[in-house]
C-alpha positions in Angstrom: 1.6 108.8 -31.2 -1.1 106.9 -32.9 0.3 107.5 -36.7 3.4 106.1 -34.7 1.6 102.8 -33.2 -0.5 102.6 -36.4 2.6 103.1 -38.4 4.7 100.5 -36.7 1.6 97.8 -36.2 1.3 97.6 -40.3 5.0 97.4 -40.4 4.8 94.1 -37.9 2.1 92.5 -39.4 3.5 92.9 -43.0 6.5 91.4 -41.6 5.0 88.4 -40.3 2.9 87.8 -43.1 6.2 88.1 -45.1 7.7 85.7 -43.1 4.8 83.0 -42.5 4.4 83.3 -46.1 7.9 82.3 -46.9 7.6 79.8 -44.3 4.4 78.1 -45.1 6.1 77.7 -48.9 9.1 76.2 -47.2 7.0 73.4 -45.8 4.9 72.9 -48.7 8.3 72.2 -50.8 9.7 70.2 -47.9 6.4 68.3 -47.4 6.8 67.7 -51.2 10.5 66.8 -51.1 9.4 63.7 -48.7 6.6 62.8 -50.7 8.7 62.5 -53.8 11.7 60.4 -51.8 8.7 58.0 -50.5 7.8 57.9 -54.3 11.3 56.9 -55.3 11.7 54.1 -52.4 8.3 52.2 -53.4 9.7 52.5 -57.4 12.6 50.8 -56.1 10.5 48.1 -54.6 9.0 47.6 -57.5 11.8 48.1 -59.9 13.5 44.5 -57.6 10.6 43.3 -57.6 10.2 43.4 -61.7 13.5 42.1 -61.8 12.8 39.3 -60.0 9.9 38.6 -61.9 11.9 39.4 -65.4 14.3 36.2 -63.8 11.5 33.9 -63.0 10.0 34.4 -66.6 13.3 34.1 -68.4 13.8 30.6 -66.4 10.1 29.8 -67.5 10.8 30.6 -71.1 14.3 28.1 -70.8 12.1 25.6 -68.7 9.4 25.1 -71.7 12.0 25.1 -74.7 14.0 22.0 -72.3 10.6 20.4 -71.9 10.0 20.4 -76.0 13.7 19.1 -76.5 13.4 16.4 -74.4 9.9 15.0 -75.2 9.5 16.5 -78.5 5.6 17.5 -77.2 4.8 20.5 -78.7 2.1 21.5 -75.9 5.3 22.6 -74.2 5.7 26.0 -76.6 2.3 27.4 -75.8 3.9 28.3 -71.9 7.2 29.1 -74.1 5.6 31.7 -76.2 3.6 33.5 -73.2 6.8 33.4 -70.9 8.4 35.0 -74.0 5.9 37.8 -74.5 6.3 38.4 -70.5 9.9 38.6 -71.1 9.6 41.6 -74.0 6.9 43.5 -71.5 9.2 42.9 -68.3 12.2 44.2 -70.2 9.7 47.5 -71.3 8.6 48.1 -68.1 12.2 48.5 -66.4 13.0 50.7 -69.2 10.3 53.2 -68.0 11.2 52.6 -64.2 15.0 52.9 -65.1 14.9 56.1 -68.0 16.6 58.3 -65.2 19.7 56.4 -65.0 22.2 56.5 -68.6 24.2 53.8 -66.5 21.3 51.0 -65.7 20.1 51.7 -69.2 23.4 50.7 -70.9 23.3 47.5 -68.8 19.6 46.8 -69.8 21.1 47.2 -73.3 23.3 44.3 -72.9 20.4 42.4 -70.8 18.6 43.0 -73.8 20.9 41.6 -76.0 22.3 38.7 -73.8 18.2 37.9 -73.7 17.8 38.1 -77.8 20.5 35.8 -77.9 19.5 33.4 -75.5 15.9 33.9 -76.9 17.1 32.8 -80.4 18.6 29.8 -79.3 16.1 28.5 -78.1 14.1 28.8 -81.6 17.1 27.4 -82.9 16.8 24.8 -80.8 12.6 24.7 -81.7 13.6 24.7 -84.8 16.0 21.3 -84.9 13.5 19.0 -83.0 11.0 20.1 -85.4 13.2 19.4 -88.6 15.9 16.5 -87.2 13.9 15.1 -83.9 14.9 15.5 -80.0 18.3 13.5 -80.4 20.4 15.8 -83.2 23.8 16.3 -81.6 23.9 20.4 -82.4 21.1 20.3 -79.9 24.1 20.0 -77.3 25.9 22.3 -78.8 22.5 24.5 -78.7 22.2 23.8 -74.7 26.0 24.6 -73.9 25.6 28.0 -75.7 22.3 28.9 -74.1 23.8 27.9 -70.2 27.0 31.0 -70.9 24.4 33.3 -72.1 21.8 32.2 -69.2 24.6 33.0 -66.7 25.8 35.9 -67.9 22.2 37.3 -67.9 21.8 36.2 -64.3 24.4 37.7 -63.3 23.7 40.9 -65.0 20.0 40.9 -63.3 21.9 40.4 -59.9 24.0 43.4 -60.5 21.2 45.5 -61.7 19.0 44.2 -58.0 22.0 45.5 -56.2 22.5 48.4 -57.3 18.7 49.5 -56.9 18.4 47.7 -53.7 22.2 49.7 -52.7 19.9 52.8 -53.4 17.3 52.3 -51.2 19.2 53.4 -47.7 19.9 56.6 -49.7 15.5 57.3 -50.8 15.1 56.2 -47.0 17.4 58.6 -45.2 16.1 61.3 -47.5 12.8 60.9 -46.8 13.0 61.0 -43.1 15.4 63.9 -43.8 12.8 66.0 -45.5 10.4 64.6 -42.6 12.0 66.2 -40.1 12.6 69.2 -42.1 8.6 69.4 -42.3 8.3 69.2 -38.2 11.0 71.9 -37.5 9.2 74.3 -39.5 6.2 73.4 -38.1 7.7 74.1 -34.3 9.5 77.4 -35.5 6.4 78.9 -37.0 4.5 78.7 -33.7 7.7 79.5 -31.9 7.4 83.2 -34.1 3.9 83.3 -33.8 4.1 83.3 -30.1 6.6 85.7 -30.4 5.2 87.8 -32.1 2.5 87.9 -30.3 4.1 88.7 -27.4 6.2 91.4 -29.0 3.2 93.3 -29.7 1.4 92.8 -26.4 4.5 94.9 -25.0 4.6 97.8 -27.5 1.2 98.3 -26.9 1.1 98.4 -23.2 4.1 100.7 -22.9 1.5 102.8 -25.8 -1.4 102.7 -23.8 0.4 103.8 -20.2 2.0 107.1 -22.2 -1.4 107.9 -24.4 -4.7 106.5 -22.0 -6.6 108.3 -24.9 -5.4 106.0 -27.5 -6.0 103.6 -25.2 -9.5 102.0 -26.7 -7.9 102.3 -30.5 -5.0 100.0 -29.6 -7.3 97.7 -27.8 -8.8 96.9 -31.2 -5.5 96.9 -33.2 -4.1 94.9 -30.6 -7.2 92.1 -31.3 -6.9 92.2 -34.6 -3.5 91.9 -34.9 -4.2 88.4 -32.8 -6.8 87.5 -34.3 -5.1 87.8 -37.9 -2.3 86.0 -36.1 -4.3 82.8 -34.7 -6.3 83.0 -38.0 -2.6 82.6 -39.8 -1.6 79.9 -37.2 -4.6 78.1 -37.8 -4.3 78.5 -41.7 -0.5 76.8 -41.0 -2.0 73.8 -38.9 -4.7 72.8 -41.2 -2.4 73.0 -44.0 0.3 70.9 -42.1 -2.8 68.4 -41.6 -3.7 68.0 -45.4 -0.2 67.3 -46.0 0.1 65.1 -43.4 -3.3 63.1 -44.7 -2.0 63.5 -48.4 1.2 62.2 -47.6 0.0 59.0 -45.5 -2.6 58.2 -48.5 0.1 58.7 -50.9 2.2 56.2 -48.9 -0.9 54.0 -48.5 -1.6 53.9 -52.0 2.1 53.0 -53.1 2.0 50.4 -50.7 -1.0 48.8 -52.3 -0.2 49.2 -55.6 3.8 48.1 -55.0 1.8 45.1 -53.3 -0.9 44.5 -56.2 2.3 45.0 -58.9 4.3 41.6 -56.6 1.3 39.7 -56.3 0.1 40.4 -60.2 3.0 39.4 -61.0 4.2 36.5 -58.8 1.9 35.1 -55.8 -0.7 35.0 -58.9 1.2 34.0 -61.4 2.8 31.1 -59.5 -0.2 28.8 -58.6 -1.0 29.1 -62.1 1.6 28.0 -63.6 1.3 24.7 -61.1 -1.8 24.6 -62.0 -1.4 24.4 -65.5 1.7 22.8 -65.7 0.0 19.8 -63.4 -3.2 19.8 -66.0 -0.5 19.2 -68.8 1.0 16.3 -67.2 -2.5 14.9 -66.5 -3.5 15.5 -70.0 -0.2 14.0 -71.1 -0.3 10.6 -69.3 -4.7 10.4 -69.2 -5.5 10.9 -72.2 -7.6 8.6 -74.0 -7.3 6.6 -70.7 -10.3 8.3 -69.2 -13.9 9.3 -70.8 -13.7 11.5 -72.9 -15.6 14.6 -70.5 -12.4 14.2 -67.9 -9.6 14.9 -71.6 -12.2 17.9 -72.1 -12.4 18.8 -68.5 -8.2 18.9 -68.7 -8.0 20.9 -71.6 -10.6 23.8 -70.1 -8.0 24.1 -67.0 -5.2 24.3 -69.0 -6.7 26.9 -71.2 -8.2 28.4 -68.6 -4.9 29.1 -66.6 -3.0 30.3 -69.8 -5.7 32.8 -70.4 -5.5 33.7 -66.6 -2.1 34.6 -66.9 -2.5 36.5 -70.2 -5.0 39.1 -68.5 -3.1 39.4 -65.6 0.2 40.3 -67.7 -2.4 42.6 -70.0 -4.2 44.4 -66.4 -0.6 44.7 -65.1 0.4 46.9 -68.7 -2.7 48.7 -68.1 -2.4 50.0 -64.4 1.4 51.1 -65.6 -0.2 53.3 -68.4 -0.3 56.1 -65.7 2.2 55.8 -63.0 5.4 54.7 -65.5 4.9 57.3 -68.5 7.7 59.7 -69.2 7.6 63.3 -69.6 6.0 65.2 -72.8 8.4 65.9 -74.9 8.2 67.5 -78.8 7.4 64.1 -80.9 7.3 63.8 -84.2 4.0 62.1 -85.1 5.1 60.6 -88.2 7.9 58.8 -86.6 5.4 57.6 -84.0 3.9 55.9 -87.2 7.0 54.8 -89.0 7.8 53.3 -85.6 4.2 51.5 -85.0 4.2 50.1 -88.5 7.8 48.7 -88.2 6.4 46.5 -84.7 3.6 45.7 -86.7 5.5 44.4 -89.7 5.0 40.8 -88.7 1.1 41.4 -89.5 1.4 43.7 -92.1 3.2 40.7 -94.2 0.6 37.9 -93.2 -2.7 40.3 -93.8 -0.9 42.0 -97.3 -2.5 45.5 -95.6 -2.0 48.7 -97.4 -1.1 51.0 -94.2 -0.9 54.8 -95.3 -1.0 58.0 -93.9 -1.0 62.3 -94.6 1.1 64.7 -93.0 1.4 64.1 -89.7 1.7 67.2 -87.0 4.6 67.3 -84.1 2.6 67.3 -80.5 3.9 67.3 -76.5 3.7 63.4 -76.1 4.9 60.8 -74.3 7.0 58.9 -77.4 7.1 55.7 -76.3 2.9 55.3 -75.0 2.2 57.2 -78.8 3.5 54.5 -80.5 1.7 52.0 -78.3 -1.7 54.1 -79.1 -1.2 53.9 -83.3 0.4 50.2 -83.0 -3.0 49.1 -81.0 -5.1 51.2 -83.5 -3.5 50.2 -86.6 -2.9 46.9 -85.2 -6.8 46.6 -84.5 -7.9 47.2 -88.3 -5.3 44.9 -89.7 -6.7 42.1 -87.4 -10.7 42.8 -87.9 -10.4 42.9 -91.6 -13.1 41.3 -93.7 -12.5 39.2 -96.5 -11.0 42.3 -99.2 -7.4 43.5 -98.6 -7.1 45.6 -95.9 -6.3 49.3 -96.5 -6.0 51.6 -93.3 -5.5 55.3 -93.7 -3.7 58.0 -90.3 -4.6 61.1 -90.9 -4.9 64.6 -89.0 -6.6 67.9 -89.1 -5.8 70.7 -87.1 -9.2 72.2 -84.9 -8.8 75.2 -82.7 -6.3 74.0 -79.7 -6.1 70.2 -81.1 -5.3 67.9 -83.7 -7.7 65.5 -84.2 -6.2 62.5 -85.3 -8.3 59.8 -87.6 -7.5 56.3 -88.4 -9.8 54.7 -91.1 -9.8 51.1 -92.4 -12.3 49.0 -94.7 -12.7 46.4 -92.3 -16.0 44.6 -90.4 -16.9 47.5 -88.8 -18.5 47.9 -85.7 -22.4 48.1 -84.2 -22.8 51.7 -83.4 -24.6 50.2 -80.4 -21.3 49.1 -78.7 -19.3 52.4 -79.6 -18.4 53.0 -76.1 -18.4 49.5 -74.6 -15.4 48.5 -76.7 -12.7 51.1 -74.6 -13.7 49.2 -71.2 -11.2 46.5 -70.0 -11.5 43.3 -71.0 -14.9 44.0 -73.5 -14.9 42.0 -76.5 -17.3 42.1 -79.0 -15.9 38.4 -80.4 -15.1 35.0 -79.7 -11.7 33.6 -79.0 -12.1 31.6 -81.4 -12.8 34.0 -84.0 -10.0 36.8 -82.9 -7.4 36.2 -80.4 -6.8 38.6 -77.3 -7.7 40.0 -73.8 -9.9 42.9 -75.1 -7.5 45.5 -73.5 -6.0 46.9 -75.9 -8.8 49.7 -76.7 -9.2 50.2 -72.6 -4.9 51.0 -72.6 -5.7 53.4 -76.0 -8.1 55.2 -74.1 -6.4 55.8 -71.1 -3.5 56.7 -73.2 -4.9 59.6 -74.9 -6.8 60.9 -71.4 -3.5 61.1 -70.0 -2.7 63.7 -72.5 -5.5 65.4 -72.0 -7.5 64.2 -75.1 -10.6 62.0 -75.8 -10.8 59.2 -78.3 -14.3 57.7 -80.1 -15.2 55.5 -82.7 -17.6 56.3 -85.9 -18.5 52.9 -87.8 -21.5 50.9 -89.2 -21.4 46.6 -89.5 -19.7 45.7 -92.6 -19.1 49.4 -93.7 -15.7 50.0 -91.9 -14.5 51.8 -89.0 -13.0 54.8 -88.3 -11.2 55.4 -84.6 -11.1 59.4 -83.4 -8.6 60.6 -80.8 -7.4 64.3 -79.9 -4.4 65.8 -78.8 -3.5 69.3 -77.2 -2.0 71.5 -79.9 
């Protein structure tokens, strides 16, 4: 009788372990399945949200260009050429949001293309005040052109709002779907836990009035087998309240950042563009009316705003790095290059660099940041050059379980001092006046290559060239 109440007591509690088990995995997946729809609902938000702010940039960009034409001031194309840059990053940033869907990334293709040809006329249209003055007839033609293609690319942005804002009913009811899902399993695991215990208070009392000298032994089984059941009851709660606290800081933290990303990119960006658009006028109808520290107080708020805005747009690239990238996929690193050197083209031409590389490996990458990490790289050596022609040099070498990739250049070099201040955000280690830029780029390589689960350094000496180290899993 004891083998027997032995026997079947293992048999019970392997049972309920089995089941609790298979339970407890069933609400980790389902307490998953709701974090992963609340995900997908806050990308939504911001996916309109980009859109709207892709709309308002566009009109910026068409607003500057009208501004030129009609007064011929060419103070108007600094606000052209940063609503034109915004325009490039807002269009590669619903690309990342959007590389799910084959349909929305045809239509971005024709966004795209409706946007390049709106885009270029509006240089044409640059381009015939500049040569003819702001009262040549084509410019008409120019403006009659630009309003089709401006509509059609409204209309096109409206479609691609509705259709992600049809799709948010759909991430809603699926997360409180997989919400509820969460509770009943909750319930029906202490449902069977009570059950179970109860089932085995009964076999044991019918045991104990047929055997009174096994009646001590199943005392003891009967406590363990309660104890081991609270103990698994209370393993199921606290693990239900992590994934209830994980879940709410999840949502918490897309709600700030879904909140940072609109206010980045429009509550921010708004007053400053009043603000500088307001300095311009006063600029425009003071100057040389006033002293001459109110024209040089006008000018520092009017640079001061543009440059606002251009490290907002560059912070805004940099917080995407890690919540937009794509999946690692087998990438061909010389293609990366090919790819980095064609965007770079532009300064390749102007600087006459000599841009070469060896054999370059295949790693697990995300494509599209890898060509953003050589472009800023390569990009960086062209621009620091010193007074020779600049000759830059990608290379690789395979070490235990990485490659570490090198990329060399005769330029100005760097103070070994400031090695590691150079990858924080917005560090520069010149003037404005002496080399454009936000001093982010670096800050995005680096938290490029981390996200692949490398490290990146620099080796260099002033005047004695640079060379920029990162690694990559092999």
């Amino acid at each position: 009788m004891y083998g027997s109440l032995m026997k079947r007591a293992r048999v019970g509690f392997g049972a309920a372990l089995l089941i609790l088990t298979f339970i407890s995995v069933t609400s980790y997946r389902a307490a998953g399945d709701s974090i992963a729809a609340a995900r997908w609902v806050a990308q939504t938000h911001e996916t309109v949200g980009m859109l709207a702010a892709f709309r308002s940039d566009l009109l910026d960009a068409e607003s500057a260009v009208r501004g030129y034409v009609i007064s011929g001031d060419q103070r108007f194309l600094q606000p052209y050429e940063v609503s034109r840059r915004k325009i490039w990053l807002d269009l590669f940033h619903l690309r990342q949001m959007m590389a799910g869907s084959q349909p929305l990334q045809k239509q971005l293709d024709e966004l795209e293309a409706l946007v390049t040809t709106r885009l270029r006329l509006l240089e044409g249209s640059i381009h015939l005040v500049k040569v003819e003055g702001p009262r040549h007839p084509d410019l008409v033609v120019q403006a009659d052109k630009g309003r089709e293609v401006m509509e059609q690319a409204q209309n096109l942005i409206a479609v691609l709002r509705a259709v992600e804002n049809d799709s948010l009913p759909q991430g809603t009811d699926h997360a409180a779907t997989a919400a509820r899902r969460v509770k009943g399993i909750i319930v029906f695991v202490n449902a069977l836990a009570i059950g179970l215990a109860a089932v085995a208070m009964l076999s044991i009392r019918r045991e104990v009035a047929a055997r009174t000298r096994a009646e001590h032994e199943i005392s003891e089984l009967n406590m363990s087998l309660e104890q081991r059941v609270r103990d698994r009851s209370a393993e199921v709660e606290a693990s239900r309240a992590v994934l209830e606290q994980k879940a709410q800081e999840l949502t918490r933290s897309n709600t700030e950042l879904q909140q940072f990303a609109y206010v980045a990119s429009h509550d921010l960006q708004e007053p400053l563009r009043t603000v500088a658009s307001f300095a311009q006028l006063l600029q425009k109808r003071y100057r040389g009316k006033l002293d001459a520290s109110a024209d040089d107080f006008i000018h520092y708020i009017v640079d001061g705003a543009t440059r606002m805005q251009g490290l907002i747009i560059d912070l805004l690239a940099y917080s995407r790095v890690g919540r937009f990238g794509k999946e690692f996929v087998p990438t061909d690193c010389t293609k990366v290059f090919e790819q980095s050197l064609s965007n770079l083209q532009a300064a390749v031409a102007e600087s006459g660099a000599v841009v070469t590389h060896d054999r370059l490996p295949t790693v697990q990458a995300d494509g599209t940041q890898l060509v953003q990490l050589f472009q800023n790289l390569i990009g960086n050596s062209i621009k620091f050059r010193d007074t020779q022609t600049p000759r830059v040099h990608v290379a690789a070498e395979r070490k235990a379980s990485e490659w570490v990739f090198s990329v060399k250049d005769n330029g100005k070099g760097i103070d070994p001092q400031y090695a590691g201040r150079i990858f924080e955000v917005f560090q520069r280690l010149h003037t404005r006046t002496e080399y454009p830029g936000s001093g982010i780029g670096l800050a995005i390589s680096k938290k490029i290559v981390e996200r692949h689960g490398g490290r990146i350094w620099v080796e260099s000496q002033l005047n004695q060239g640079a060379t920029f180290f990162f690694t990559l899993p092999a």
